[in-house]
Phi, psi and omega in degrees: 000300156335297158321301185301324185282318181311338179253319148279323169296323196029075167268125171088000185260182186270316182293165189281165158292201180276337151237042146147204176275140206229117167266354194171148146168168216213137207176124177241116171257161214208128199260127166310153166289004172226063117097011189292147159262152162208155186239141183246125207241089152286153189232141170258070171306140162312112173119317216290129163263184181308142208270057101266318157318324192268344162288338178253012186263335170291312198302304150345297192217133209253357180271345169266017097004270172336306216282272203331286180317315189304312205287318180298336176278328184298309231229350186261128122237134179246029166198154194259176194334315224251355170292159181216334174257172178284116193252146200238168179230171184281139192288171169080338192218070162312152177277137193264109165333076211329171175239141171319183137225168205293343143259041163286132165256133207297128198274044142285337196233007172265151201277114155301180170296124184243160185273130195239186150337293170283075172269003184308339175269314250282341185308300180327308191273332163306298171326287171311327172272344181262019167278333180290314178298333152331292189310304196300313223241341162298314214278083181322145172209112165334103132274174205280336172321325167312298175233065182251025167247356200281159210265189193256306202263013158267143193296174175245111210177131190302034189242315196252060186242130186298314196309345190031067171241076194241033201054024171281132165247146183219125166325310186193158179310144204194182183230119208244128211285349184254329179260354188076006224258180172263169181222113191284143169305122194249088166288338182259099168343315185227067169238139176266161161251141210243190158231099180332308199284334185296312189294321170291333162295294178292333183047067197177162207264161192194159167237177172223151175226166174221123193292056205283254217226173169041191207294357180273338184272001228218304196300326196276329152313312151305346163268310166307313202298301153333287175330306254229300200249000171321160170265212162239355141200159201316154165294343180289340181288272174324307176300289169287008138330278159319314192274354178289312194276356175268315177323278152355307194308284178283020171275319199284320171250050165274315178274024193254113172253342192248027169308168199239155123296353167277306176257031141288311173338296169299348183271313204278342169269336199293303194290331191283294163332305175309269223286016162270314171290339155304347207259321200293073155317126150221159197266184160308293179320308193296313187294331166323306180263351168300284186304005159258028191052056167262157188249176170253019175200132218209110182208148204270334193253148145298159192239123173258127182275133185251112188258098187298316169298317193300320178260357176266344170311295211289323145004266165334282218280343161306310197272345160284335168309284180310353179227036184041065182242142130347095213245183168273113203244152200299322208286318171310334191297135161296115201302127159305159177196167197227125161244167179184141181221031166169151200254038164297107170313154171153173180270139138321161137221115164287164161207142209266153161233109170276136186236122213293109140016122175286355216236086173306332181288346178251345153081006167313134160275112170239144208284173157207183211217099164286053198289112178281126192218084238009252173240059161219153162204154195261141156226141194211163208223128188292311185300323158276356164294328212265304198307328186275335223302179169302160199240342174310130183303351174309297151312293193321286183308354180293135147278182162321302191285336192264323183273348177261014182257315179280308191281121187266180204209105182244159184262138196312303191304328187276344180266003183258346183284310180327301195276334185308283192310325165296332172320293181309325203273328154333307221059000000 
């Protein structure tokens, strides 16, 4: 993954990638029910605007139109190389997947074509190879996977295939006038859609999408978001997990009368955890790419945890404040403070800390931050960080979300070790 966005993607290079200038990106791989890994990869192109923008800049001009269409047919393919027409099917009777033969060798595992001294064949040989892998590794087929949210009394039928592979074919590319969405030109019926040089590189079946305008963009976007937050298994799981490790609890101290409740309490979590983590599959492939260093999540930016609760507490206990109620007053928060026994670089790992509230009546909680850094660690409170910030407009002017997006948090000690040495190397 690391070789493709660098080498195909060229993210972070001057020259473009392979679709374009690369701003961003973002990729989670993920294990198949039989156990394949594959990652789905978002890309931030340079240029590209937001789907309502770009509907009305096609609608506008019809020559930035074109430039859209043309780039979405150089980088979507939906047929395969040697089509040049629409190929149509009978209703009712999709066309059937040509099959190997029996010394064919299968082109996942077979060596394309490389570029030599002579490439004058190599356009030729590209093309033929990447229509087997189309056929082979592209080419839809129905299964009960197609319709395994579809309900008992709707047919199984290309009209209900989630995958929406229902043989529509299109002549040439359009802007479809009641939804806005663009609709790519399709010669082929059951071919998904791929990008030859990735389907020539990876040799395995893959799809590509383009995030456009009107209602296509609004479902994919609700899809991605969905996926990306998904769980790693159903809730139904975990809940009986749970009710395993409570059953399991209580078996073990039914005739234990003289147990503490702390250590049933420690039993029952204990257990609650082993059988959560029981639940956690990984395949071969996955333990396979841990141990060569492949990694599961693939990102060009960092990320800041907006810890919501903490300020939503405080929220709360302001506007109790405001109805003369016994509130949470800022003078309670617990003062950051640093402890440090060496100046030693490094990344933190934090851990929330809760700390009980002086104030019993509001029943607060206030979170705080535990940061380990060997053996030294800091405790700091996200909520007097935002309150305390600088009055400066650099600071002053942030909302929440822009400050917990901008502001980074360094440990003193380690930026006065930092200026020591520059100092030193200064004269």
């Amino acid at each position: 993954m690391t070789t493709f966005l660098n080498v195909i993607v060229k993210h972070g290079k001057i020259s473009p990638g392979l679709f374009g200038h690369s701003e961003a990106y973002y990729g989670m791989v993920k294990a198949q029910g039989h156990g394949n890994l594959h990652c789905h990869l978002l890309l931030w192109l340079h240029g590209n605007p937001n789907p309502q923008v770009l509907c009305d800049h096609m609608a506008q001009d019809d020559l930035y139109k074109d430039q859209i269409f043309n780039w979405l047919e150089s980088v979507i393919k939906c047929e395969l190389p040697t089509n040049s027409e629409v190929i149509v099917e009978q209703p009712g009777c999709p066309l059937k997947k040509p099959s190997l033969s029996v010394n064919e060798l299968d082109p996942r595992i077979a060596e394309g074509p490389n570029l030599g001294d002579d490439d004058s064949d190599f356009a030729e040989q590209f093309q033929q190879f990447v229509t087997e892998l189309a056929v082979h590794c592209n080419w839809h087929e129905h299964t009960e996977t197609c319709w395994k949210h579809l309900q008992n009394n709707k047919p199984r039928d290309d009209h209900h295939c989630r995958m929406r592979m229902n043989g529509t074919t299109r002549a040439f590319i359009d802007i479809d006038p009641e939804t806005q969405s663009i609709l790519l030109w399709r010669l082929h019926p059951r071919i998904n859609n791929f990008n030859d040089v990735v389907l020539f590189l990876l040799h395995y079946n893959m799809d590509i999408k383009y995030i456009e305008s009107g209602q296509a963009a609004k479902a994919l976007v609700d899809y991605v978001t969905d996926y990306i937050i998904k769980s790693f298994f159903p809730v139904h799981v975990g809940f009986d997990a749970l009710r395993y490790a409570i059953k399991q609890n209580s078996v073990k101290f039914t005739e234990d009368s003289n147990s503490s409740p702390k250590e049933k309490s420690r039993s029952l979590f204990t257990k609650c955890v082993n059988a959560i983590i029981a639940c956690q599959e990984l395949s071969h492939q996955q333990v396979m790419s841990y141990l060569v260093g492949g990694g599961d999540c693939y990102k060009s930016h960092t990320f800041q945890i907006l810890r919501w609760g903490q300020f939503n507490r405080y929220i709360q206990s302001q506007q109790r404040d405001s109805e003369d109620l016994p509130s949470h007053s800022v003078d309670q928060d617990i003062d950051a403070t640093i402890a440090e026994s060496s100046d030693s670089d490094g990344k933190n790992d934090e851990h929330p800390v809760l700390l009980p509230s002086t104030n019993d009546s509001l029943e607060l909680h206030e979170e705080v931050l535990l940061s380990l850094d060997g053996d030294r660690f800091s405790v700091h409170s996200n909520l007097q960080d935002y309150q305390w910030r600088s009055p400066e407009p650099t600071f002053g002017k942030l909302s929440l979300w822009e400050y917990t997006e901008y502001a980074h948090k360094i440990l003193l000690a380690a930026e006065n070790a930092r200026l020591a040495r520059l100092s030193e190397r200064t004269g």
